[in-house]
PDB file of N, CA, C and O in Angstrom:
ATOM      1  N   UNK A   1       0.831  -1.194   0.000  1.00  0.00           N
ATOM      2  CA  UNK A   1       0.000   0.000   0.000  1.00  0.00           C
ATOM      3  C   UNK A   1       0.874   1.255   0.000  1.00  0.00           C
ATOM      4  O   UNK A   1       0.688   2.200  -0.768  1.00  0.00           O
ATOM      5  N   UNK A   2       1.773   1.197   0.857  1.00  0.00           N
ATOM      6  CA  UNK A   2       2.528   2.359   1.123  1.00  0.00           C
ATOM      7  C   UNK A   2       4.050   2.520  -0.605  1.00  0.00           C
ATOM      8  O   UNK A   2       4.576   3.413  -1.270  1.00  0.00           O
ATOM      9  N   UNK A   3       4.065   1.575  -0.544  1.00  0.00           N
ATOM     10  CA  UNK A   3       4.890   1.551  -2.330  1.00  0.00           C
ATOM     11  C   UNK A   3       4.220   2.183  -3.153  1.00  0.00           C
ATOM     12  O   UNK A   3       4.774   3.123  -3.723  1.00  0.00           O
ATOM     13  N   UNK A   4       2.708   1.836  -3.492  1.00  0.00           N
ATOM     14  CA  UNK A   4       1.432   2.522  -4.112  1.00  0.00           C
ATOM     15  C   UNK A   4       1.271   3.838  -4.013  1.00  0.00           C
ATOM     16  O   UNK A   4       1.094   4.714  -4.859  1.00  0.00           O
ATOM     17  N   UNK A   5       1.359   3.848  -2.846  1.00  0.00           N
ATOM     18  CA  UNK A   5       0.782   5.366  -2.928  1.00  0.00           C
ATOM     19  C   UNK A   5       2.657   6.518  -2.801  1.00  0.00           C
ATOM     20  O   UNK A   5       2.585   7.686  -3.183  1.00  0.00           O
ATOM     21  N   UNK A   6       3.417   6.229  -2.514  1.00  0.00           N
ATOM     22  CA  UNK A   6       4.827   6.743  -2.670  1.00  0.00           C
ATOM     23  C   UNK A   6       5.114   6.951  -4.240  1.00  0.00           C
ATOM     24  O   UNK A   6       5.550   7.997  -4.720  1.00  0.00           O
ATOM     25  N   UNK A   7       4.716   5.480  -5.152  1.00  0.00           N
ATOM     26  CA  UNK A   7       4.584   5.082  -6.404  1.00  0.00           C
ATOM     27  C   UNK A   7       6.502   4.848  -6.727  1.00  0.00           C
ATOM     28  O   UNK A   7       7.279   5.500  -7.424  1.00  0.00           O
ATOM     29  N   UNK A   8       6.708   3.590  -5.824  1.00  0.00           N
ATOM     30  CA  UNK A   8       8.193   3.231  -5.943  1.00  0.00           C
ATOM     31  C   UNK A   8       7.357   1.758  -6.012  1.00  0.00           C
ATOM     32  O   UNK A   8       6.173   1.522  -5.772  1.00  0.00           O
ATOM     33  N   UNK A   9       8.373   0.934  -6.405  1.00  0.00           N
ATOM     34  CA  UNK A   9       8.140  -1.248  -6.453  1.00  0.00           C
ATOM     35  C   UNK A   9       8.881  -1.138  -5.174  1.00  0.00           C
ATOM     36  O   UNK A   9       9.564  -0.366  -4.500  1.00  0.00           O
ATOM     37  N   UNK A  10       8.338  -2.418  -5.211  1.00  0.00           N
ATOM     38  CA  UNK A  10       8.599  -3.248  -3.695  1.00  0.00           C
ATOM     39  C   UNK A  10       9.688  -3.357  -3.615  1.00  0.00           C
ATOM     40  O   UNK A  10      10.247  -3.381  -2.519  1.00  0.00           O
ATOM     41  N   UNK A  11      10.324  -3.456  -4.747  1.00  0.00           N
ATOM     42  CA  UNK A  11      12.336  -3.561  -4.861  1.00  0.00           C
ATOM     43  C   UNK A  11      12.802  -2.890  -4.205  1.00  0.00           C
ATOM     44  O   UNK A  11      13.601  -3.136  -3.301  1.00  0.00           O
ATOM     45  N   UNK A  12      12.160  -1.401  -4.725  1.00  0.00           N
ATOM     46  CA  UNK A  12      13.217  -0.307  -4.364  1.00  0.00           C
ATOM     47  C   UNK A  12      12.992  -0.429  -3.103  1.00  0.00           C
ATOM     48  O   UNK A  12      14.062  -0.518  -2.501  1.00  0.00           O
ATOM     49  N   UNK A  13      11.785  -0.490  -2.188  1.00  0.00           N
ATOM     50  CA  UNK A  13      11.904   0.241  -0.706  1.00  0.00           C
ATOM     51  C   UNK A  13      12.563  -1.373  -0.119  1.00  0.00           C
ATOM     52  O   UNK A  13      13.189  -1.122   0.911  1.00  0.00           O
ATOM     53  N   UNK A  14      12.599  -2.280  -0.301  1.00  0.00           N
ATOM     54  CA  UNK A  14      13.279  -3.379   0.393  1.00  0.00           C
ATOM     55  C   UNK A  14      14.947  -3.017  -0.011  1.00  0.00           C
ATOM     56  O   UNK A  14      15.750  -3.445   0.818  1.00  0.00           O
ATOM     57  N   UNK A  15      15.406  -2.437  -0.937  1.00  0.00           N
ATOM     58  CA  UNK A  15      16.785  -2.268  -0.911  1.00  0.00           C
ATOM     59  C   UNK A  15      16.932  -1.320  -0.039  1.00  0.00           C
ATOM     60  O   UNK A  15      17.645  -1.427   0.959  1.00  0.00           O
ATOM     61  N   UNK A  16      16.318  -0.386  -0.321  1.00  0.00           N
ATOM     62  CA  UNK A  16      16.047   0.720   0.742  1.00  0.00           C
ATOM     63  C   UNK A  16      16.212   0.422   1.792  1.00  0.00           C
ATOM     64  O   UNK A  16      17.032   0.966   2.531  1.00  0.00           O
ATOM     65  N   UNK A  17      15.681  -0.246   2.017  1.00  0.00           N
ATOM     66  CA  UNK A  17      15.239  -0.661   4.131  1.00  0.00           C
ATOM     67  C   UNK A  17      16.432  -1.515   4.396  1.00  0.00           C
ATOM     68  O   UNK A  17      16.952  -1.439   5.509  1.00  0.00           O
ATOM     69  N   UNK A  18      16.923  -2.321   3.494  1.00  0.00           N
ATOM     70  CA  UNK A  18      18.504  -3.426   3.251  1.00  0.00           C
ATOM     71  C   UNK A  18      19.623  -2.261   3.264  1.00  0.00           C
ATOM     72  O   UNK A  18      20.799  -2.548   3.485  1.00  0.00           O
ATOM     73  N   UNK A  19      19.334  -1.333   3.092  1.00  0.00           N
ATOM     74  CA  UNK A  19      20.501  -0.550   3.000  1.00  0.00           C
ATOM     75  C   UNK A  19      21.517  -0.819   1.298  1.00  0.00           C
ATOM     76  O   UNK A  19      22.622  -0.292   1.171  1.00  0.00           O
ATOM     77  N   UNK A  20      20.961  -1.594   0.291  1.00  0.00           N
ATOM     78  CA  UNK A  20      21.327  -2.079  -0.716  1.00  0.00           C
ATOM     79  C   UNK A  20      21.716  -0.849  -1.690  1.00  0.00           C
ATOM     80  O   UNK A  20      22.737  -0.824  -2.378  1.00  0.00           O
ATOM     81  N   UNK A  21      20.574   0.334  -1.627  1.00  0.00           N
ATOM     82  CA  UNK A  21      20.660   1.433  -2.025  1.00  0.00           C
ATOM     83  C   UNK A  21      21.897   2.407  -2.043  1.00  0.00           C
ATOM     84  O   UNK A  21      22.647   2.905  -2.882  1.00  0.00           O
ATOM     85  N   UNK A  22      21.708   2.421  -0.605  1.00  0.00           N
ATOM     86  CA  UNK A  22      23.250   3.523   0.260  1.00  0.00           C
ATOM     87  C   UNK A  22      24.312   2.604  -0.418  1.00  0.00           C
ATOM     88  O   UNK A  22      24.909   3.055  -1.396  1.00  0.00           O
ATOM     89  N   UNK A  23      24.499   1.761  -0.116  1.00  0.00           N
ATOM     90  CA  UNK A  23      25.707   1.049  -0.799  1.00  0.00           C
ATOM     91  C   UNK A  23      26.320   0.980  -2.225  1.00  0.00           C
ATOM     92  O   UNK A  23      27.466   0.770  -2.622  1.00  0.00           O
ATOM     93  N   UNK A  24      25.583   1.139  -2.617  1.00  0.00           N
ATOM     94  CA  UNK A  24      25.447   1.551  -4.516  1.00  0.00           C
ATOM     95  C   UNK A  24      26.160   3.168  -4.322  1.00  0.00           C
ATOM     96  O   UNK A  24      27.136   3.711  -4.839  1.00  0.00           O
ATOM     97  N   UNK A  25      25.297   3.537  -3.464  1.00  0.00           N
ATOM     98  CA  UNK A  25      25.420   5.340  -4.210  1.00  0.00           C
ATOM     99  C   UNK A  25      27.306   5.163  -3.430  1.00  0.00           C
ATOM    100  O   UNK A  25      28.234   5.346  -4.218  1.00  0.00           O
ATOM    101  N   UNK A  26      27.583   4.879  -2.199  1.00  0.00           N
ATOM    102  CA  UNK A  26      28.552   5.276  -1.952  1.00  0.00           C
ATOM    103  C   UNK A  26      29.970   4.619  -2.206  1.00  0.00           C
ATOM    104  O   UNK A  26      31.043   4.959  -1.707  1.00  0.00           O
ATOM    105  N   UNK A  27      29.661   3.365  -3.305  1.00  0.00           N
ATOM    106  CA  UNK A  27      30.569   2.591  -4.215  1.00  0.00           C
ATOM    107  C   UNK A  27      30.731   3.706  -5.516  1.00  0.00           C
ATOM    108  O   UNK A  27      31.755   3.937  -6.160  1.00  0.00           O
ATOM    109  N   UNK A  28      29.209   4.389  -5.698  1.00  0.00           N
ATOM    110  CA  UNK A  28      29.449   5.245  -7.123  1.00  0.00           C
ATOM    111  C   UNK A  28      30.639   6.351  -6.778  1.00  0.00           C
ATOM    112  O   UNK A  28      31.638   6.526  -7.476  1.00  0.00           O
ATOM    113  N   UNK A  29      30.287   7.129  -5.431  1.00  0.00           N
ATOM    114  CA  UNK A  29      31.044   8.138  -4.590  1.00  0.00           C
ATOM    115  C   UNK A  29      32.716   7.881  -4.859  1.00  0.00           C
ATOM    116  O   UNK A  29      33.547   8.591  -5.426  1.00  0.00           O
ATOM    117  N   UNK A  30      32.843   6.432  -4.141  1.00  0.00           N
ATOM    118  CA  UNK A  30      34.175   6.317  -3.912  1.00  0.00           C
ATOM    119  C   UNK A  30      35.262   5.923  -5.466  1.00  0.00           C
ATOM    120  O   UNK A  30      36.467   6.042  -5.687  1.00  0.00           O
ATOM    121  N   UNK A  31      34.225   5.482  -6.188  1.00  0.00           N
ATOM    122  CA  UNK A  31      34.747   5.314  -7.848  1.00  0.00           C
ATOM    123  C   UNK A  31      34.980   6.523  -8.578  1.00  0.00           C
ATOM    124  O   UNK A  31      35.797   6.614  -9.495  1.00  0.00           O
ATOM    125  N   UNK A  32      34.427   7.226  -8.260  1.00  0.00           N
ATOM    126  CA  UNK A  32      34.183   8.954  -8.733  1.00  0.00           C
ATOM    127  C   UNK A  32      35.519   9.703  -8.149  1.00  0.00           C
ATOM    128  O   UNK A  32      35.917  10.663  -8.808  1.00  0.00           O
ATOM    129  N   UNK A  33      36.253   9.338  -6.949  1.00  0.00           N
ATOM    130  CA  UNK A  33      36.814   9.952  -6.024  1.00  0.00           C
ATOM    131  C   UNK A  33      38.432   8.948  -6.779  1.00  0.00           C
ATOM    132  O   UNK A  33      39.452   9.466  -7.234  1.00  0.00           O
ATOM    133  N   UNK A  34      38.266   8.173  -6.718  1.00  0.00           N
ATOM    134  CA  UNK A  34      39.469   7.373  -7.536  1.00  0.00           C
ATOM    135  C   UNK A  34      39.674   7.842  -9.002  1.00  0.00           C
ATOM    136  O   UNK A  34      40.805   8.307  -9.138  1.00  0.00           O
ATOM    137  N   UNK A  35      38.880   7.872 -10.233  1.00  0.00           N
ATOM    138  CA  UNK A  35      38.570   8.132 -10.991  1.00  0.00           C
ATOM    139  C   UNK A  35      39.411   9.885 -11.093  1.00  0.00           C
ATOM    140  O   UNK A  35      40.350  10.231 -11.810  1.00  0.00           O
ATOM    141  N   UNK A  36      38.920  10.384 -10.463  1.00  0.00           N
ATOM    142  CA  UNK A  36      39.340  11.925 -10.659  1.00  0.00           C
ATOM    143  C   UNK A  36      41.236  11.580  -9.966  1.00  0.00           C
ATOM    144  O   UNK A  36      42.253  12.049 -10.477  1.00  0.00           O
ATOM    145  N   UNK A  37      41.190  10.793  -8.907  1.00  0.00           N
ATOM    146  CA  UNK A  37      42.838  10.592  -8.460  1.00  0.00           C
ATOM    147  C   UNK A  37      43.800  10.290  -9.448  1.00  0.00           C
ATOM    148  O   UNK A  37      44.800  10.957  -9.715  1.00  0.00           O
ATOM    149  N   UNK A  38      43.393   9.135 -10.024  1.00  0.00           N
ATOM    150  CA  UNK A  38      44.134   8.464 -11.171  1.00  0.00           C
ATOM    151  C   UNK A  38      44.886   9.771 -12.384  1.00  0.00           C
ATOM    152  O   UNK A  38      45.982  10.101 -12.836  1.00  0.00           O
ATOM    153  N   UNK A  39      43.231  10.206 -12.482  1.00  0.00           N
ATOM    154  CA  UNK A  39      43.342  11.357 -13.359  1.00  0.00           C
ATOM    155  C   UNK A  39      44.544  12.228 -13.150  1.00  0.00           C
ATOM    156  O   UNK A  39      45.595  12.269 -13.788  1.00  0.00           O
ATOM    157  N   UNK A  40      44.167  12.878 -12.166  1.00  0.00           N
ATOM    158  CA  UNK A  40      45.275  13.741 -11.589  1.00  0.00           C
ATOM    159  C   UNK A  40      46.812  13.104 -11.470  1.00  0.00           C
ATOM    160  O   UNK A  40      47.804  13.743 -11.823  1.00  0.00           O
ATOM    161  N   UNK A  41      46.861  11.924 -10.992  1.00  0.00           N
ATOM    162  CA  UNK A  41      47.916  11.590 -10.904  1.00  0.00           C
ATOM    163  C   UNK A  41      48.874  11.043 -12.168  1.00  0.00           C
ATOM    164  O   UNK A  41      50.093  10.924 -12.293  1.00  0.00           O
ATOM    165  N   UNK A  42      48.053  10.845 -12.797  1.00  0.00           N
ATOM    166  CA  UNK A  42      49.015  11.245 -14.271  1.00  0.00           C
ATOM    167  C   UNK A  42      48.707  12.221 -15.365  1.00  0.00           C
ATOM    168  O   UNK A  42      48.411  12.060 -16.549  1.00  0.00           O
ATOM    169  N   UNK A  43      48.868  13.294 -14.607  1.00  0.00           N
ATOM    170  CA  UNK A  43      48.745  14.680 -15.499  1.00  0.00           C
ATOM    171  C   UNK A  43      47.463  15.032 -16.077  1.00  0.00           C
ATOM    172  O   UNK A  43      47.412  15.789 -17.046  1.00  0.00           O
ATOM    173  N   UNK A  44      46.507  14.572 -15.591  1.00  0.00           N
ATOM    174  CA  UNK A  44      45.099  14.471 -16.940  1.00  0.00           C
ATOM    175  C   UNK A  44      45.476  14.249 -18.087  1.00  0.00           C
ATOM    176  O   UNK A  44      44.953  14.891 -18.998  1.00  0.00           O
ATOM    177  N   UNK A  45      46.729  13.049 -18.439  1.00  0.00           N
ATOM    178  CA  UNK A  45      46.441  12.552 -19.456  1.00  0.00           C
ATOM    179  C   UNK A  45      45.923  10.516 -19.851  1.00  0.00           C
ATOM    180  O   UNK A  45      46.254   9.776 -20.778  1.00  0.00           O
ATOM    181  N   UNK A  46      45.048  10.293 -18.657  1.00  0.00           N
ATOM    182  CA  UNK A  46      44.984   9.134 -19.071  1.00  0.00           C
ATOM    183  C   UNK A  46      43.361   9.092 -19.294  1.00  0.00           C
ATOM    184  O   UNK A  46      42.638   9.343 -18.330  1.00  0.00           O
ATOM    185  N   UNK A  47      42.963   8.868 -20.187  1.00  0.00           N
ATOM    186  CA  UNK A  47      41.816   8.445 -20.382  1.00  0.00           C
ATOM    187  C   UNK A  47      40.642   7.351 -20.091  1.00  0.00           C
ATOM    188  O   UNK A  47      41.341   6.417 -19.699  1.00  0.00           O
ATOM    189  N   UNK A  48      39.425   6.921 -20.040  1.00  0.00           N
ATOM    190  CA  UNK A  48      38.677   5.858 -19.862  1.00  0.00           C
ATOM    191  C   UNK A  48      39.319   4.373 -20.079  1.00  0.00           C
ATOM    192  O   UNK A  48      39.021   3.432 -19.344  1.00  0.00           O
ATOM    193  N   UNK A  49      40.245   4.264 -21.186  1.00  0.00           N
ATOM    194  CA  UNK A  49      40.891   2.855 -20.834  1.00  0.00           C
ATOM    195  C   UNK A  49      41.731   2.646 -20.120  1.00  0.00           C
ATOM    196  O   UNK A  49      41.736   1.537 -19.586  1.00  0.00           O
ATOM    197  N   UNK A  50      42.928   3.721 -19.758  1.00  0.00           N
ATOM    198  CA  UNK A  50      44.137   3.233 -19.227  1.00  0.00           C
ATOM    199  C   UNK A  50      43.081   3.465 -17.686  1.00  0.00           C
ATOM    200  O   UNK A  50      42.944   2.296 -17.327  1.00  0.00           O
ATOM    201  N   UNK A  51      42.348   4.299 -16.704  1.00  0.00           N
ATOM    202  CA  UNK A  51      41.786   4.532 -15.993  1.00  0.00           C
ATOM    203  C   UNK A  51      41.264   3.363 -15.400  1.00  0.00           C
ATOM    204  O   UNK A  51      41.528   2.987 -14.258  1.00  0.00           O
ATOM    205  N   UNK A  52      40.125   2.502 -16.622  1.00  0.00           N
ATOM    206  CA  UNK A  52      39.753   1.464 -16.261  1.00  0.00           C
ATOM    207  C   UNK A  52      40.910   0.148 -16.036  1.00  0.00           C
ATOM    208  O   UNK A  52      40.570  -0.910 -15.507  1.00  0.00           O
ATOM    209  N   UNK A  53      41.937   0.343 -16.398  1.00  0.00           N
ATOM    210  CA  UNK A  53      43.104  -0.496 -15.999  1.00  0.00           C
ATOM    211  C   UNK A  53      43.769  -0.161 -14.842  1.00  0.00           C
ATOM    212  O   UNK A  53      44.359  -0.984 -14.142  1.00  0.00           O
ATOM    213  N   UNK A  54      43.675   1.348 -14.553  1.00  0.00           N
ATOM    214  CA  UNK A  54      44.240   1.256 -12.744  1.00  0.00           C
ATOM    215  C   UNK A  54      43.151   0.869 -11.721  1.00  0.00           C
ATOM    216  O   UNK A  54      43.389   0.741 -10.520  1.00  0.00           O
ATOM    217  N   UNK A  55      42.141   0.720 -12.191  1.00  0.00           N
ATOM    218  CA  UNK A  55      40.902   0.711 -11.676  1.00  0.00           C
ATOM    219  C   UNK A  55      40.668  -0.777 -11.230  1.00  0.00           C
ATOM    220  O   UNK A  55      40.192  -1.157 -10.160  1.00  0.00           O
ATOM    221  N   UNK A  56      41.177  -1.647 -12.446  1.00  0.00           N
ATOM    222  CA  UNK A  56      41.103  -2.922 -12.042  1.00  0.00           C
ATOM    223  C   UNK A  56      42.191  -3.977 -10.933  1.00  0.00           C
ATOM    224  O   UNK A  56      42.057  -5.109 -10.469  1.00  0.00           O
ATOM    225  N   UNK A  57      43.406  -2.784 -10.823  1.00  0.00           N
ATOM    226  CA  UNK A  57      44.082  -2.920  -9.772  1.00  0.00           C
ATOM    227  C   UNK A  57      43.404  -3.103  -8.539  1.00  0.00           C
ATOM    228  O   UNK A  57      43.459  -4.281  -8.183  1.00  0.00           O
ATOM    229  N   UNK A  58      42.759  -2.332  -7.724  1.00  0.00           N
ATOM    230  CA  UNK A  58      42.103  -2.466  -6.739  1.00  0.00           C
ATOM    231  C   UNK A  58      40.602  -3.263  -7.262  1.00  0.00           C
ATOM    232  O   UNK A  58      40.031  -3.694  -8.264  1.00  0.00           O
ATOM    233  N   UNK A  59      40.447  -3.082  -5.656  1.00  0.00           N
ATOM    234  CA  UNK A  59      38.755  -4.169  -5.537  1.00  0.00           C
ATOM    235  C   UNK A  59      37.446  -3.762  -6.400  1.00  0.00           C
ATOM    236  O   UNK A  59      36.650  -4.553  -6.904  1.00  0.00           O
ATOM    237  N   UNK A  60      37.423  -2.955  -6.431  1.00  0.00           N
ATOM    238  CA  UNK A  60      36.297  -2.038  -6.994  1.00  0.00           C
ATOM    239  C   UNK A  60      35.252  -2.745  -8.109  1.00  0.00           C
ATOM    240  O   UNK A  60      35.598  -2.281  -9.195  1.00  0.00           O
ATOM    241  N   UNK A  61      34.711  -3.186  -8.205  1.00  0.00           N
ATOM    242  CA  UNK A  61      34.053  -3.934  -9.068  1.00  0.00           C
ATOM    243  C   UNK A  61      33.188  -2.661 -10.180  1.00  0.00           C
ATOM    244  O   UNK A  61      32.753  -1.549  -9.881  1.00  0.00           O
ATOM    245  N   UNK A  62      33.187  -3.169 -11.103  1.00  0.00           N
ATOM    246  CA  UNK A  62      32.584  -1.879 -12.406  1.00  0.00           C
ATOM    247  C   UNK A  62      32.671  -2.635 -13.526  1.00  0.00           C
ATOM    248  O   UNK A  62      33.370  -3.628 -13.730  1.00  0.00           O
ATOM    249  N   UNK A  63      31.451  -1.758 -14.650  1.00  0.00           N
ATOM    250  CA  UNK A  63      31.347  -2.054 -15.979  1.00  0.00           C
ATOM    251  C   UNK A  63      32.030  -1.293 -16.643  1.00  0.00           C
ATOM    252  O   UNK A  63      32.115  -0.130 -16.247  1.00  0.00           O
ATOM    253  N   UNK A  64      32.623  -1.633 -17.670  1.00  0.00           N
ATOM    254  CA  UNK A  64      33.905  -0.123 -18.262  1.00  0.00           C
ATOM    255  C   UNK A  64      32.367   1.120 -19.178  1.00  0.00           C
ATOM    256  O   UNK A  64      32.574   2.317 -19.381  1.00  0.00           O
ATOM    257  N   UNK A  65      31.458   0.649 -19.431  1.00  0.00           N
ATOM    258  CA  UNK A  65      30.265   1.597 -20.057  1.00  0.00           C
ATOM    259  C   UNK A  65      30.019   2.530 -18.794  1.00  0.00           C
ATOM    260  O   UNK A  65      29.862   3.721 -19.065  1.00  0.00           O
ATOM    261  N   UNK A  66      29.970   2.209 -17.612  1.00  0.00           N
ATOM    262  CA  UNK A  66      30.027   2.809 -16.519  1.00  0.00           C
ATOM    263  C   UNK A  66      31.125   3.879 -16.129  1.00  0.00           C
ATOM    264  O   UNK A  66      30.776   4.982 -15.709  1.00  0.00           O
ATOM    265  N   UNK A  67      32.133   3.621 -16.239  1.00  0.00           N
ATOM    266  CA  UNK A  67      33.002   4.138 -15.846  1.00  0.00           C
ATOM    267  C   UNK A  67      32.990   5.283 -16.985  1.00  0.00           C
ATOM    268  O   UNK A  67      33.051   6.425 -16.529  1.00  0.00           O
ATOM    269  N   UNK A  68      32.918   5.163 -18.474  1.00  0.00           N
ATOM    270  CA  UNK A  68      32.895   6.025 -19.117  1.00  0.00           C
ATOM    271  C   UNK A  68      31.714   6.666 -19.166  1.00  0.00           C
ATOM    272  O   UNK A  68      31.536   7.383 -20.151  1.00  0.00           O
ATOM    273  N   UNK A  69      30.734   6.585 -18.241  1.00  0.00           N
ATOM    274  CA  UNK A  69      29.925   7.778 -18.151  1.00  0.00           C
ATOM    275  C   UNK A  69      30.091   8.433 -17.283  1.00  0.00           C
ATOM    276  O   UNK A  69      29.257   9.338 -17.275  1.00  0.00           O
ATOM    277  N   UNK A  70      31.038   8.495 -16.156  1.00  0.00           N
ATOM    278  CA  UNK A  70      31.179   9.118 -15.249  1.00  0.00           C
ATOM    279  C   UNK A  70      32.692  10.067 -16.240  1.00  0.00           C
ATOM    280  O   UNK A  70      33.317  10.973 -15.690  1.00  0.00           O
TER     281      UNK A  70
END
């Protein structure tokens, strides 16, 4: 009832309430925060592939279509 009338699926507010949500956004956060490091750290000259190759150094799990939309 309360999904209904909010007008979200049952998905979303059970990730929601799982905390599944927060976890997403602050994996996007901390990829965003690497992403710009990398950058910087080699001059702003490495682009979406070499990026996604320091990227795969660490844990970070990602789609490279992802990464190049950020």
């Amino acid at each position: 009832m309360m999904c209904r009338m909010l007008e979200i699926s049952q998905n979303s507010y059970n990730n929601w309430q799982s905390g599944k949500s927060l976890k997403r956004v602050n994996c996007k956060k901390n990829m965003e925060i690497q992403i710009q490091d990398i950058y910087e750290k080699h001059k702003q000259r490495y682009g979406s592939p070499r990026i996604a190759e320091e990227l795969r150094k660490t844990e970070c799990w990602f789609q490279t279509e992802r990464l190049q939309n950020i």
